[in-house]
C-alpha positions as CSV (number, residue, x, y, z in Angstrom):
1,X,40.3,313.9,136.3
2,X,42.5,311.2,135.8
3,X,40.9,308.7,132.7
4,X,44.1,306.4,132.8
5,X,42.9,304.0,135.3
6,X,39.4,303.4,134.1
7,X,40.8,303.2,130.1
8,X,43.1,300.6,131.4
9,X,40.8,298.8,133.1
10,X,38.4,298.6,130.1
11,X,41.2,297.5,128.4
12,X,42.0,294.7,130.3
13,X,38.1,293.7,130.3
14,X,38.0,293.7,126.1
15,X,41.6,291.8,126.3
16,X,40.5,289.1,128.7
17,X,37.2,288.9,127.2
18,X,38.5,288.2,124.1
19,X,40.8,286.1,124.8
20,X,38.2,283.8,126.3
21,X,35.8,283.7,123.6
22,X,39.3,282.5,121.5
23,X,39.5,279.7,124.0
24,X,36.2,279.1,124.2
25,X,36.2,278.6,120.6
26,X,39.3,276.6,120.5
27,X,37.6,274.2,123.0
28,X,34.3,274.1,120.5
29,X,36.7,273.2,117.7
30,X,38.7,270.6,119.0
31,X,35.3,269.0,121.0
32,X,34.0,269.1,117.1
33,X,37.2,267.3,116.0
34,X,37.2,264.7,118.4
35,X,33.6,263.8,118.2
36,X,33.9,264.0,114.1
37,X,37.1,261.4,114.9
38,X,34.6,259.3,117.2
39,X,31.8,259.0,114.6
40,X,34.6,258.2,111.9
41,X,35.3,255.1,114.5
42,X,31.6,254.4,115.3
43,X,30.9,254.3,111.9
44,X,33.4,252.5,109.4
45,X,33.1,253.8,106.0
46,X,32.0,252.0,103.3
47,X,35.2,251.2,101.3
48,X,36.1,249.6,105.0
49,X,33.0,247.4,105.6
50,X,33.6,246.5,101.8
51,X,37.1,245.2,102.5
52,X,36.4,243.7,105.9
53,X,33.9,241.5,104.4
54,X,35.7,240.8,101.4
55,X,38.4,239.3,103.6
56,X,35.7,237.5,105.9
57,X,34.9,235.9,102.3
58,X,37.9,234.7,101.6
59,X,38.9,233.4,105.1
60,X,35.8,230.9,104.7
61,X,36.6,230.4,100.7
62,X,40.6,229.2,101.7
63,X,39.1,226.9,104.2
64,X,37.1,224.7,102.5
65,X,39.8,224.7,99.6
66,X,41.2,223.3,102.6
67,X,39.0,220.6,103.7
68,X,37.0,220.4,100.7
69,X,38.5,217.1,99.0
70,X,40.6,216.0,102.0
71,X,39.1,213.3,104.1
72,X,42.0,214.2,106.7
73,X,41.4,217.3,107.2
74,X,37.8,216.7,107.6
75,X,38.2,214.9,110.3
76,X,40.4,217.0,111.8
77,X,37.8,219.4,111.4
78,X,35.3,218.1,112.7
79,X,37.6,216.7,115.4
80,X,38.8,220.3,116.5
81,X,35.0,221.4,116.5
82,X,33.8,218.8,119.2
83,X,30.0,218.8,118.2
84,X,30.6,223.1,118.3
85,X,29.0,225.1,115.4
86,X,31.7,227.8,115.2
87,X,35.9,228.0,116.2
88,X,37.7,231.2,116.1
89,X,40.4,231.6,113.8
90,X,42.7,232.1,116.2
91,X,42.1,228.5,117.4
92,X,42.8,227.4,113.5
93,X,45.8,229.4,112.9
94,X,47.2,231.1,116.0
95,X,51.1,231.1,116.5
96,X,51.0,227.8,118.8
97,X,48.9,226.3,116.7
98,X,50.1,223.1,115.0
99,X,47.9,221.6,112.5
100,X,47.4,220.0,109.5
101,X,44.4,222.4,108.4
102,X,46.6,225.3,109.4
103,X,49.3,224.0,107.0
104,X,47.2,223.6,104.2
105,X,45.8,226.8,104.8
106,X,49.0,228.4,104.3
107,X,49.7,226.5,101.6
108,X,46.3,227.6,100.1
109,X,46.9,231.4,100.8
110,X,50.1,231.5,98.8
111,X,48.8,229.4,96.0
112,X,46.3,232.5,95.8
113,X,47.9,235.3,96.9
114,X,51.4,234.4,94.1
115,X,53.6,233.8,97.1
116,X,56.9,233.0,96.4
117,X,56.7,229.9,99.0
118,X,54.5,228.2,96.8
119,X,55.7,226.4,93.8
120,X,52.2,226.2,92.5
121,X,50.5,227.9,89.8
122,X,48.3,230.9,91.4
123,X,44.8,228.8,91.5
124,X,42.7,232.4,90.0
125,X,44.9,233.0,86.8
126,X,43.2,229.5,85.5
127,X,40.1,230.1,83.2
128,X,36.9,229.0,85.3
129,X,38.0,229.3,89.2
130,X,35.3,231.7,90.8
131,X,36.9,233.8,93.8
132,X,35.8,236.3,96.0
133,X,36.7,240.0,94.5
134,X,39.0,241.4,97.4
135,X,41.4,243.1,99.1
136,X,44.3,239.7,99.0
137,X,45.1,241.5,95.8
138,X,45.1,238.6,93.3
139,X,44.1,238.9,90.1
140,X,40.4,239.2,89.9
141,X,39.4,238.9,86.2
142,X,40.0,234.9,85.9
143,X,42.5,235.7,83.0
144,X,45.1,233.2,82.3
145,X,47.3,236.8,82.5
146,X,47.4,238.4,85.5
147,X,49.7,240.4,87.4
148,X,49.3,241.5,91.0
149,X,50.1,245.1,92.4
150,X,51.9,243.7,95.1
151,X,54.6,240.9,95.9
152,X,53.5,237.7,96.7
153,X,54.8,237.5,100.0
154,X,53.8,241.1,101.0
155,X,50.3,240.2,100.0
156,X,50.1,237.0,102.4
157,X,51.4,238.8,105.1
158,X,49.1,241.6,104.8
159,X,46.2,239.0,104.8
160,X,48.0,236.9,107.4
161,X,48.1,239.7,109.8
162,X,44.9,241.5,109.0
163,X,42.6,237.8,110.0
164,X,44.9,237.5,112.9
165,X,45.9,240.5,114.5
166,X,43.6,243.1,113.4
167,X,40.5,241.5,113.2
168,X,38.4,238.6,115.4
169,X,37.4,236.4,113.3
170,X,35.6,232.9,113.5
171,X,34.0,229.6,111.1
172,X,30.5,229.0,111.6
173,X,28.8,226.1,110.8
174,X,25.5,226.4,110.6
175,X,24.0,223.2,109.4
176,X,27.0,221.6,111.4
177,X,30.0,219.8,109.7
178,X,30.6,215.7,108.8
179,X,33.2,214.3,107.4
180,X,31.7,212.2,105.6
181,X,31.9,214.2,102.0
182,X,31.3,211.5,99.0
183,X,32.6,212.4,95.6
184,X,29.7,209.6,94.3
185,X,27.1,211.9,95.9
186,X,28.3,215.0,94.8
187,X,28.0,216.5,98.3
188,X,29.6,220.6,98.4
189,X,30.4,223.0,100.8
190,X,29.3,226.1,100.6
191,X,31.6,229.5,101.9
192,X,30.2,232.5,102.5
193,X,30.4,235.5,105.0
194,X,28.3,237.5,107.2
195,X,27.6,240.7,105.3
196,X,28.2,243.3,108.0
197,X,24.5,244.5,107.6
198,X,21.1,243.1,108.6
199,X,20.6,241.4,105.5
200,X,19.6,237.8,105.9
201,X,21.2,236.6,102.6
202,X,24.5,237.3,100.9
203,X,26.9,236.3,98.3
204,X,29.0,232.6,98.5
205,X,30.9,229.9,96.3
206,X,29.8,226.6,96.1
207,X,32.8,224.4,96.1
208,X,31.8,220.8,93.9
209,X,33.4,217.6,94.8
210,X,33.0,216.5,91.0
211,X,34.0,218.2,88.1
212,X,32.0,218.2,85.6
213,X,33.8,220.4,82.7
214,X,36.7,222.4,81.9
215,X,34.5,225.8,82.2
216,X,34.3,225.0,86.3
217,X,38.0,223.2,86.3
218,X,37.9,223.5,90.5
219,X,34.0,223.0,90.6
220,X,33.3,226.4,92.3
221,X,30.4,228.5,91.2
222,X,29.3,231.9,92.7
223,X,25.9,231.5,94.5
224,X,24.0,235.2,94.9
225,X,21.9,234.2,97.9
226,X,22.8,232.3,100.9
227,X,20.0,232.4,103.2
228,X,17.9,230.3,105.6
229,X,16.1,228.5,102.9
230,X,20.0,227.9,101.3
231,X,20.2,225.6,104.5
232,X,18.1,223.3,103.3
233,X,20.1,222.6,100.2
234,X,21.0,218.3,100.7
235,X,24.4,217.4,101.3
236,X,25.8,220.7,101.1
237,X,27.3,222.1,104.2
238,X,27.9,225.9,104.5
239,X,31.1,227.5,106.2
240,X,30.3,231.3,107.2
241,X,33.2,233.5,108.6
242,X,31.8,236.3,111.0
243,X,33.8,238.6,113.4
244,X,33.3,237.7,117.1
245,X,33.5,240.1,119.7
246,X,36.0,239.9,122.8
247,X,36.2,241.5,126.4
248,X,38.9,243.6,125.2
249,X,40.4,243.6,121.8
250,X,37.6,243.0,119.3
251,X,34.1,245.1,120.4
252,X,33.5,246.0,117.3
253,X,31.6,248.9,118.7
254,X,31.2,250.6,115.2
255,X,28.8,247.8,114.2
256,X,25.3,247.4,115.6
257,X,24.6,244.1,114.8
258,X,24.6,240.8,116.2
259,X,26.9,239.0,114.1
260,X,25.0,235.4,115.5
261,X,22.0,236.0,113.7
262,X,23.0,235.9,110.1
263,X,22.0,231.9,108.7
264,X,20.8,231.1,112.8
């Protein structure tokens, strides 16, 4: 009897059959890759939320440097805002953008980021200034001696880039916004940021119009919980930047929240 046939063709069964569990395999390890890659993207670690929000602090604590002791700019402000409670930054800051705020902005940024564009001392390496810890780099300690990791300039246009092209970002103004700020009434502003959780309260600077010693030589003091009740605080406005979601570029789909009901 001839066994070749039949040995060959339980040879080719074991082969193929093999081969196809290895595929089959392949296919279940690359599925688990890809969904492991997904959930990385759904769900942004949380050195990343850390940073993100760090920055979303100090995008609201560089605007009302800004606006906080310029009557020109807070009338531009409140100018640009049209009786809104929120702008996007891009409206601020974008490339065709012109502004008076959006130069004093810049002009703010390099002061704290060591810039070599600015010919001003770097605001935190003065004793007393309280600023946001963060990912701009500066020196965080409020030492008179400081030294950053990174240039100046490399430093701004990490920043620059990061609240304009990577991120969506947006001021809101939830007790609304006046001009009318009067040294003789000690009236603040307050910046914060939307924490990137559902916590209803979260860290901010209040930003004095009077100086009242050398320990606060800029009149901003850390405040560890902005909340509803905050609001209520007289003649202090609050400035909250929040990411805003977009059709196409900004879904933020890795955060379930609904970024307009922090401070409503």
């Amino acid at each position: 009897m001839n066994l070749k046939k039949p040995l060959l063709f339980l040879l080719f069964v074991a082969l193929s059959c093999n081969n196809e569990t290895e595929l089959i395999e392949s296919e279940n390890k690359f599925n688990s890759k890809q969904e492991s890659v997904a959930r990385g993207l759904m769900h942004p670690t949380s050195q990343e939320n850390d940073n993100f929000e760090k920055t979303l602090q100090w995008v609201s604590f560089i605007s009302t440097r800004a606006i906080m002791n310029n009557p020109i700019l807070r009338m531009e402000m409140y100018s640009i805002l049209q009786g809104r409670n929120a702008v996007s930054i891009q409206e601020l800051l974008g490339p065709n953008v012109n502004s008076n705020f959006k130069t004093k902005f810049i002009q703010e940024l390099e002061n704290y980021s060591g810039s070599n564009n600015s010919n001003q001392i770097v605001h935190n390496t003065l004793p007393g200034i309280q600023t946001p810890p963060r990912p701009i780099k500066t020196c965080e300690d409020n030492s008179q001696i400081c030294s950053s990791p990174y240039p100046g300039d490399q430093i701004f246009d990490i920043f620059w880039n990061e609240i304009l092209v990577d991120h969506c970002i947006e001021l809101y103004f939830p007790k609304g916004f006046s001009p009318l700020i009067s040294n003789v009434d000690n009236n603040s502003i307050t910046s914060t940021a939307h924490p990137l959780n559902t916590s209803n309260f979260n860290d901010g600077f209040k930003h004095n119009t009077i100086i009242t010693d050398d320990t606060d030589i800029y009149g901003v003091t850390t405040i560890s919980t902005i909340n509803t009740s905050y609001l209520n605080t007289p003649r202090d406005f609050v400035i909250v930047a929040r990411p805003v979601r977009t059709i196409s570029k900004c879904k933020y789909d890795e955060y379930n929240l609904n970024f307009l009901s922090f401070l409503p």
